[in-house]
DRENLOKOL-315063 format. One record per residue (C-alpha): residue number from 1; residue in three letters; chain; x negated, y negated, z negated. Coordinates in nm, 4 decimals. Each point is the difference from the previous one (the first is absolute). Layout:
// DRENLOKOL-315063
R_NUM_ALA_A_X_Y_Z
...
// end
This chain:
// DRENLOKOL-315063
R_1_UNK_A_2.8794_-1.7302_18.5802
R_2_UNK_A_-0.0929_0.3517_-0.1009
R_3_UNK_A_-0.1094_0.0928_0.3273
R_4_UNK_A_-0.2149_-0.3203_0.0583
R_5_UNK_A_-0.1730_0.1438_-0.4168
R_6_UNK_A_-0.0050_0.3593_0.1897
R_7_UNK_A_-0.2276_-0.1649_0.2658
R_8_UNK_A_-0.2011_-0.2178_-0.2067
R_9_UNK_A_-0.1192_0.2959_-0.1389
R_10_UNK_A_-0.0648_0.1811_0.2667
R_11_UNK_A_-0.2184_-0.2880_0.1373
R_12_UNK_A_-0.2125_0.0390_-0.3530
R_13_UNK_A_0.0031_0.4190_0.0136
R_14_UNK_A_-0.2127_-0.0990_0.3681
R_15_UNK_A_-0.2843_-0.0777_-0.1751
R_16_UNK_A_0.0011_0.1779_-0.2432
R_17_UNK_A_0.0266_0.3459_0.1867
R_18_UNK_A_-0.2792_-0.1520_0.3089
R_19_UNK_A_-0.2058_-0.1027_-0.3547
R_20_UNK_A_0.0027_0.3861_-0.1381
R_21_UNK_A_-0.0748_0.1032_0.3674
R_22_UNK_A_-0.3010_-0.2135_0.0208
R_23_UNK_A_-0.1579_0.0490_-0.3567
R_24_UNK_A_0.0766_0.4254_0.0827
R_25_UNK_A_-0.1748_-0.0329_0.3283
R_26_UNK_A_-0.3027_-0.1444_-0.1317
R_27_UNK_A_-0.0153_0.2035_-0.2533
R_28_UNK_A_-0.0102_0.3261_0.1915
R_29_UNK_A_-0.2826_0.0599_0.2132
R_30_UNK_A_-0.1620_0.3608_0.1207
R_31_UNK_A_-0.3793_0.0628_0.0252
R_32_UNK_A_-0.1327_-0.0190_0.3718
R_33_UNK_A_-0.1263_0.3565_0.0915
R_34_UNK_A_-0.2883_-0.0292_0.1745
R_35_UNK_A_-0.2536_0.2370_0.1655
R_36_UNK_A_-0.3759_-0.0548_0.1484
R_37_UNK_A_-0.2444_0.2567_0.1510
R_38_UNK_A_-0.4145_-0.1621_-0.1747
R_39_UNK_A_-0.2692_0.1011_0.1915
R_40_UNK_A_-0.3472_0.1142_-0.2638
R_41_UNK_A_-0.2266_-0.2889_-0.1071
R_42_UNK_A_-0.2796_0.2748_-0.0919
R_43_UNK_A_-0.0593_0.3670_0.0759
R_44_UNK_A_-0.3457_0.1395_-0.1604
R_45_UNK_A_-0.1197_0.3692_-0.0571
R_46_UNK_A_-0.2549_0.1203_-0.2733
R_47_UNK_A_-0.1953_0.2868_0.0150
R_48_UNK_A_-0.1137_0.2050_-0.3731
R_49_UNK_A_-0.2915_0.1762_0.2220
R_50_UNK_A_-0.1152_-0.3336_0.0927
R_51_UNK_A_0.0498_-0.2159_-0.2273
R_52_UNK_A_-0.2043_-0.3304_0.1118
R_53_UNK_A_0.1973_0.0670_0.3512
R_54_UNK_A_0.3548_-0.1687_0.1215
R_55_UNK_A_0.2347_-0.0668_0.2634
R_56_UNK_A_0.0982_-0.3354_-0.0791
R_57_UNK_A_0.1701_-0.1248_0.3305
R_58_UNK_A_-0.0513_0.2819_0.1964
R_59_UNK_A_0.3066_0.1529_0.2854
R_60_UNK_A_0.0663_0.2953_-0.1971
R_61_UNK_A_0.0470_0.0795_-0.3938
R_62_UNK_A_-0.0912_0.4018_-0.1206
R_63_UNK_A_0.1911_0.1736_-0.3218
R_64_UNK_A_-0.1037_0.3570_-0.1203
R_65_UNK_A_-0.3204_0.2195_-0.0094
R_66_UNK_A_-0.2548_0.0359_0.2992
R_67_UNK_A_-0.1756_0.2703_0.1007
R_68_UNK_A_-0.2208_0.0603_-0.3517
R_69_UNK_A_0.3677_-0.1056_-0.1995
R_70_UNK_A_-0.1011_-0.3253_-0.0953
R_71_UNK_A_0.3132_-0.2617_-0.0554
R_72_UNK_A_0.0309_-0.2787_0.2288
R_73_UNK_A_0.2641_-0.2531_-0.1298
R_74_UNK_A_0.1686_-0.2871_0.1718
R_75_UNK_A_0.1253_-0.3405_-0.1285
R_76_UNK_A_0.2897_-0.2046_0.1818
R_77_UNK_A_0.0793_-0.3677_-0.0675
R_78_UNK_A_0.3233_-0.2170_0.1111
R_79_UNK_A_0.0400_-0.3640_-0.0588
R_80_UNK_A_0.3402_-0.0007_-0.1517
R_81_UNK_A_-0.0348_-0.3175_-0.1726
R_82_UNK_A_-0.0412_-0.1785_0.3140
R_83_UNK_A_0.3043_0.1566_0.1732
R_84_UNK_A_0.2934_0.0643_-0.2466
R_85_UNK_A_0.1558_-0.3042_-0.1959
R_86_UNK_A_-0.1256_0.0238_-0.3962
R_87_UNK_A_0.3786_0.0480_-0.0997
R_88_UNK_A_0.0563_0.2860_0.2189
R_89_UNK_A_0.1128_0.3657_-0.1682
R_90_UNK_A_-0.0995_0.3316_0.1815
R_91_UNK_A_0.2360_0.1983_0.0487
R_92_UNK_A_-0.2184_0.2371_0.2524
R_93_UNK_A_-0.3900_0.0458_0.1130
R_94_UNK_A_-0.1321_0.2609_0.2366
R_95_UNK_A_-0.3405_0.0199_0.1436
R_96_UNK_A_-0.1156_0.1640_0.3784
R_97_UNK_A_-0.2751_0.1032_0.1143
R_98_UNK_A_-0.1348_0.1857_0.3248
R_99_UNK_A_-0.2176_0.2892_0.0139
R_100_UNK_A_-0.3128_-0.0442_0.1714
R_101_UNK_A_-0.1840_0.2633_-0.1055
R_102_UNK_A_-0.0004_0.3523_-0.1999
R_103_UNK_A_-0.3218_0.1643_-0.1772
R_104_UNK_A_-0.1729_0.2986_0.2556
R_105_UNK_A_-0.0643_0.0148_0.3552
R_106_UNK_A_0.1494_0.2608_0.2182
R_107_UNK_A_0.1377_0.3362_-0.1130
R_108_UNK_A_-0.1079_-0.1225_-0.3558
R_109_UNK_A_0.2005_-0.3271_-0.0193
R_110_UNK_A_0.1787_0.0096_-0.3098
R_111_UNK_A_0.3633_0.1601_0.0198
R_112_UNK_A_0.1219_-0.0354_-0.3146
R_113_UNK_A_0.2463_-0.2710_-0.0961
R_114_UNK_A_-0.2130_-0.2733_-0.2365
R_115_UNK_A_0.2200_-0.2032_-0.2944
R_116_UNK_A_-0.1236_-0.3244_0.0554
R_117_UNK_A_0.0989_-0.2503_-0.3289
R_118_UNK_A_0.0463_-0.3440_-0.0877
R_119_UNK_A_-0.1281_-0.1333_-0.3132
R_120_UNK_A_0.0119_-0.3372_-0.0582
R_121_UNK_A_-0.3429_-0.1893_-0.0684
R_122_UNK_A_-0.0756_-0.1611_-0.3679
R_123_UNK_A_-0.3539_-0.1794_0.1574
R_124_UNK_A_-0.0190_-0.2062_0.2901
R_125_UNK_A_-0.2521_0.0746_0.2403
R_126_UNK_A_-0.1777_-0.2206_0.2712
R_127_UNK_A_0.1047_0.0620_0.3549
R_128_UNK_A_-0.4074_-0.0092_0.1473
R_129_UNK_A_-0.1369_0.0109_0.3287
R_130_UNK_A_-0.1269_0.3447_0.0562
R_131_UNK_A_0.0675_0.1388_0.3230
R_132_UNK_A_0.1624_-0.3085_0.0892
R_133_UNK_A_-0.1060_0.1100_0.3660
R_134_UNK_A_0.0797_0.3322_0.0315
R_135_UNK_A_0.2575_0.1225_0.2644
R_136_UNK_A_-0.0170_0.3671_-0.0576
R_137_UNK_A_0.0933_0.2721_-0.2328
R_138_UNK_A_-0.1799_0.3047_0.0664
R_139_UNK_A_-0.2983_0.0664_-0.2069
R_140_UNK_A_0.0592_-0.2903_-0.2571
R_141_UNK_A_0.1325_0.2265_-0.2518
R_142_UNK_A_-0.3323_-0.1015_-0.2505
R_143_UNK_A_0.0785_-0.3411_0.0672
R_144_UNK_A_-0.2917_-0.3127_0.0173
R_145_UNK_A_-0.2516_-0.1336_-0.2589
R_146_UNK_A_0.2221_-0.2258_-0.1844
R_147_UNK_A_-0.0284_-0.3950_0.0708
R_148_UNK_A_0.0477_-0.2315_-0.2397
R_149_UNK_A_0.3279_-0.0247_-0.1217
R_150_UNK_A_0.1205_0.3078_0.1082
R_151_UNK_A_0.1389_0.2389_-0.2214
R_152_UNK_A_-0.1763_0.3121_-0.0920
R_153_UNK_A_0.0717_0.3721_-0.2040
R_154_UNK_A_-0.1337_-0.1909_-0.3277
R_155_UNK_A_0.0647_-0.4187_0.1021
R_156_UNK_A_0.2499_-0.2143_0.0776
R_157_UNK_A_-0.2241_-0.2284_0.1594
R_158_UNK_A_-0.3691_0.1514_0.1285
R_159_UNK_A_-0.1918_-0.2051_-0.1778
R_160_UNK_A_0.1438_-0.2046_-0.1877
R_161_UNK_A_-0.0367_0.1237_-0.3689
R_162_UNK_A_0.3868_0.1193_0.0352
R_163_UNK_A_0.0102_0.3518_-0.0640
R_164_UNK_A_0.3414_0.2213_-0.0140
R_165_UNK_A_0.0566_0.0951_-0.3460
R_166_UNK_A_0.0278_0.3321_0.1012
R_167_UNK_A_-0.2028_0.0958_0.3418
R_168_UNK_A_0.2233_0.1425_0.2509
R_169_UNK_A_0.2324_-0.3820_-0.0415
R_170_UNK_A_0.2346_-0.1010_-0.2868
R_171_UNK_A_0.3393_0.1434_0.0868
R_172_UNK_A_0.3125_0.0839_-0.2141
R_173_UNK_A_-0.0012_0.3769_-0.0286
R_174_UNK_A_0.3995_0.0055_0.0882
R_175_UNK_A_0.0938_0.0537_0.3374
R_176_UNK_A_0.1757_-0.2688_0.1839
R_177_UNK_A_0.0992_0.2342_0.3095
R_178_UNK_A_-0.1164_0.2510_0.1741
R_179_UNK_A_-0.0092_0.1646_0.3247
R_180_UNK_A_-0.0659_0.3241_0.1942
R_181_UNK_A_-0.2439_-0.0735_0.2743
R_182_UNK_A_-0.0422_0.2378_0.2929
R_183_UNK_A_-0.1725_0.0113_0.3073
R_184_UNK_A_0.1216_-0.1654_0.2689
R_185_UNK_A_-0.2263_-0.2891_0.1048
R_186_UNK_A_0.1796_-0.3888_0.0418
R_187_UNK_A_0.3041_0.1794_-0.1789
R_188_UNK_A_0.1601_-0.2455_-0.2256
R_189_UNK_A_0.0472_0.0575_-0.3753
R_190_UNK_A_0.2123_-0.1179_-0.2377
R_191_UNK_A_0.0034_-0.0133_-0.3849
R_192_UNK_A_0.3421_-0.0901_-0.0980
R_193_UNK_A_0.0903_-0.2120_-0.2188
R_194_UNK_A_-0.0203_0.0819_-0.3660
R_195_UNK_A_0.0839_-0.1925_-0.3188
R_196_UNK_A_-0.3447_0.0119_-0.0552
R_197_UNK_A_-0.1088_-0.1546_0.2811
R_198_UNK_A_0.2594_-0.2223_-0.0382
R_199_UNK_A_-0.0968_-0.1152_-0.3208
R_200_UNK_A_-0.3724_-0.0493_0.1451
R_201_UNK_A_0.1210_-0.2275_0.2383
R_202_UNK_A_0.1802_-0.2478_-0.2088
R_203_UNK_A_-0.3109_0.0304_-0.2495
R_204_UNK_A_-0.1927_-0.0882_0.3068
R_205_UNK_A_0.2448_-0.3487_0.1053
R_206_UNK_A_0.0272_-0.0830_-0.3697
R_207_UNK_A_-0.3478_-0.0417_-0.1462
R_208_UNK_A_-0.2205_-0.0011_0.3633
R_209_UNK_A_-0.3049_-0.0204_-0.2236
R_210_UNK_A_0.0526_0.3717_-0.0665
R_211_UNK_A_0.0790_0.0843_0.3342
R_212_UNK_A_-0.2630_0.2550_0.1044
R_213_UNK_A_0.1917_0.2511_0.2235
R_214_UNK_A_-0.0453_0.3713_0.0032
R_215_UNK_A_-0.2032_0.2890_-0.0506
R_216_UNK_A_0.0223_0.2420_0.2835
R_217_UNK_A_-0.0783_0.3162_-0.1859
R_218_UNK_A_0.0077_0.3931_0.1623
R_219_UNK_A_0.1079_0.2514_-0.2316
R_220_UNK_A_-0.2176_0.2502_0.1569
R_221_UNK_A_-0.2758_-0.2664_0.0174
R_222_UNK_A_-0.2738_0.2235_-0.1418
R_223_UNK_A_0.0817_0.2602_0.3038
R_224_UNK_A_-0.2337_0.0789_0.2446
R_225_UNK_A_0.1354_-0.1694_0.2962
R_226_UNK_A_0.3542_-0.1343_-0.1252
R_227_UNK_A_0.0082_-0.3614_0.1331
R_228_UNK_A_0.1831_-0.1837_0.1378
R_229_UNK_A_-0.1008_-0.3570_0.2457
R_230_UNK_A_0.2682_-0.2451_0.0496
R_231_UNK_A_-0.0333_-0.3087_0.2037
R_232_UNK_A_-0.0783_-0.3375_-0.1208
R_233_UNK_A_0.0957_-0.3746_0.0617
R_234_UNK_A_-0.2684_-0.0516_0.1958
R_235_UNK_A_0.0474_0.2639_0.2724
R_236_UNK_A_0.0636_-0.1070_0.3238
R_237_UNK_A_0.3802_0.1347_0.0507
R_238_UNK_A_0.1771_-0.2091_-0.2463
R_239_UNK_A_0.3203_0.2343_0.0438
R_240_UNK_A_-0.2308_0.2667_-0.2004
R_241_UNK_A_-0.1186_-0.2391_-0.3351
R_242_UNK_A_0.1670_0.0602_-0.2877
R_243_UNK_A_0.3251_-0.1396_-0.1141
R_244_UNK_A_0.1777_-0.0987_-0.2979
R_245_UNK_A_0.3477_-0.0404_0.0641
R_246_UNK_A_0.1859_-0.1722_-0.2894
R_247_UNK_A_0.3449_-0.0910_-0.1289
R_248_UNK_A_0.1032_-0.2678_-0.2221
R_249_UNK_A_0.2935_-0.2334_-0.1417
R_250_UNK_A_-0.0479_-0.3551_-0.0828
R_251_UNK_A_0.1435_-0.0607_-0.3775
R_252_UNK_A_0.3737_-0.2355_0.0382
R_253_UNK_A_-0.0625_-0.3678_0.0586
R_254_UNK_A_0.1638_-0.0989_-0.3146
R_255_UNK_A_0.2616_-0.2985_-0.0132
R_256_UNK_A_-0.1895_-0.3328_-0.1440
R_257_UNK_A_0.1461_-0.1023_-0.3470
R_258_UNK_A_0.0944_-0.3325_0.1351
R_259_UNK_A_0.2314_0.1590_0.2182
R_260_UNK_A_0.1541_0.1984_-0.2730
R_261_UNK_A_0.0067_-0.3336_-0.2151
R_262_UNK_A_0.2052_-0.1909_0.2745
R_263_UNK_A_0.1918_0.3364_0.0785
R_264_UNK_A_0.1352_-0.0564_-0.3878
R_265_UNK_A_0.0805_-0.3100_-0.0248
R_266_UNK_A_0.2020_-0.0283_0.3272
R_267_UNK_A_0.1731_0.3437_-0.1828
R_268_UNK_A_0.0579_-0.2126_-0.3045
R_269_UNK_A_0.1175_-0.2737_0.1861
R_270_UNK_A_0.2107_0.2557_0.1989
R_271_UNK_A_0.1703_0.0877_-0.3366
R_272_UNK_A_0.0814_-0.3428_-0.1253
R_273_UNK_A_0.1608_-0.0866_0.3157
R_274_UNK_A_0.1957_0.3238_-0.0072
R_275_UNK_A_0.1390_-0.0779_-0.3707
R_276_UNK_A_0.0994_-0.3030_0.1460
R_277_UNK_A_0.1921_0.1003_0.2977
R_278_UNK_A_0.1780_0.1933_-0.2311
R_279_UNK_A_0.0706_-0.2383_-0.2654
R_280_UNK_A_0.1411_-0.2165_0.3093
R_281_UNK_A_0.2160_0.2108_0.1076
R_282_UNK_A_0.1788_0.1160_-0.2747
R_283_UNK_A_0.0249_-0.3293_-0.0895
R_284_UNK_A_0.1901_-0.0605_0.3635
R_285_UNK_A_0.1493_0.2950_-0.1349
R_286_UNK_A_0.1398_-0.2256_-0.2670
R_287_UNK_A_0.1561_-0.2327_0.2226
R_288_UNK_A_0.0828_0.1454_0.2628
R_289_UNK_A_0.2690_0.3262_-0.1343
// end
């Protein structure tokens, strides 16, 4: 009889051990790493020297001085909201671009390595139609008369009665990332990923209405001849638009409270049968020396 009490309770350790199993796997479960390449949603450029001109969806964007040292400054867009579930957490945002273009012609092209910076955006800023048609870069360095709602050195919307609060765009003076931008033309570059940028990014997915983008800003932009053209979405070899190439977790599912309410009581009724079993057999125990 003591081996038919050692059974019994083996039979009622079963599920109690497949019950803690059960209830542990549920209640473990690692993020999903995930990892998407965004294409831009808007590319613009704005000129100081001409400040009622833009390129608003024009092939190429400019960033740094022109041939009199006057700032050009670009703006680029992506619709993370639209792409990356609300939950997600960054863990890791770069940005590429290709060079189309660099300031001078000839043996006066500019040589010297141009810091090109990311600042994120504080405004947002229409994405207009000017130069919607334009296949070209060369010799659009002044851009076009701005059309309405294109954004300009001193709006963020051509008129529209929605100025910048400071002319030049509305930009967080801290630099997101940065990156060292040569010469060689349909070269990609790359600004790593940065806490900072980072950061921006999440901003971005977690409050969209504040999602604005970033300032492309030379640090030599008052230079004679320092900038730099990159391609844009629209240009006609899509391996040379920009790219955002992101990586994210999605937070643990967690375990639904009913499940942890049934996972109880079948514990508690795990318990009472144990106490049993082992008031059973000791009372076999009894009887059976």
């Amino acid at each position: 009889m003591q081996f038919n009490s050692i059974k019994t309770r083996k039979r009622l350790y079963l599920p109690f051990n497949i019950l803690v199993l059960t209830v542990s796997a549920l209640s473990s479960s690692n993020a999903l790493a995930v990892t998407v390449t965004l294409g831009a949603s808007k590319v613009s450029t704005i000129f100081e020297n001409q400040p009622d001109n833009s390129i608003g969806k024009g092939p190429a964007v400019f960033v740094g001085g022109d041939a009199s040292g006057s700032p050009r400054r670009g703006m680029i867009d992506f619709n993370i909201a639209a792409n990356i579930p609300v939950d997600a957490i960054i863990t890791s945002a770069q940005l590429t671009l290709y060079l189309a273009d660099v300031a001078g012609t000839g043996a006066s092209e500019d040589s010297t390595p141009r810091t090109i910076e990311l600042h994120r955006l504080t405004s947002n800023w229409a994405h207009g139609p000017t130069a919607i048609n334009v296949t070209t870069i060369a010799g659009i360095d002044q851009g076009f008369p701005a059309i309405p709602p294109s954004p300009t050195w001193n709006e963020r919307r051509f008129q529209q009665n929605q100025p910048w609060t400071t002319p030049g765009g509305d930009f967080n003076p801290v630099i997101s990332a940065s990156k060292d931008v040569g010469q060689t033309i349909n070269a990609a570059y790359v600004w790593a990923s940065t806490p900072a940028l980072v950061a921006d990014v999440q901003a971005m997915l977690t409050t969209p209405s504040i999602n604005s983008g970033w300032l492309l800003q030379n640090s030599d932009e008052w230079s004679v001849d320092s900038y730099r053209v990159f391609y844009t979405q629209v240009w006609s070899d899509t391996t040379l638009r920009p790219q955002l190439l992101l990586s994210y977790e999605l937070q643990p599912v967690p375990v639904p409270a009913a499940v942890w309410l049934f996972g109880g009581g079948l514990l508690g009724l795990a318990g009472t049968m144990r106490r049993r079993a082992g008031v059973s057999a000791g009372t076999n125990s009894e009887m059976n020396p």
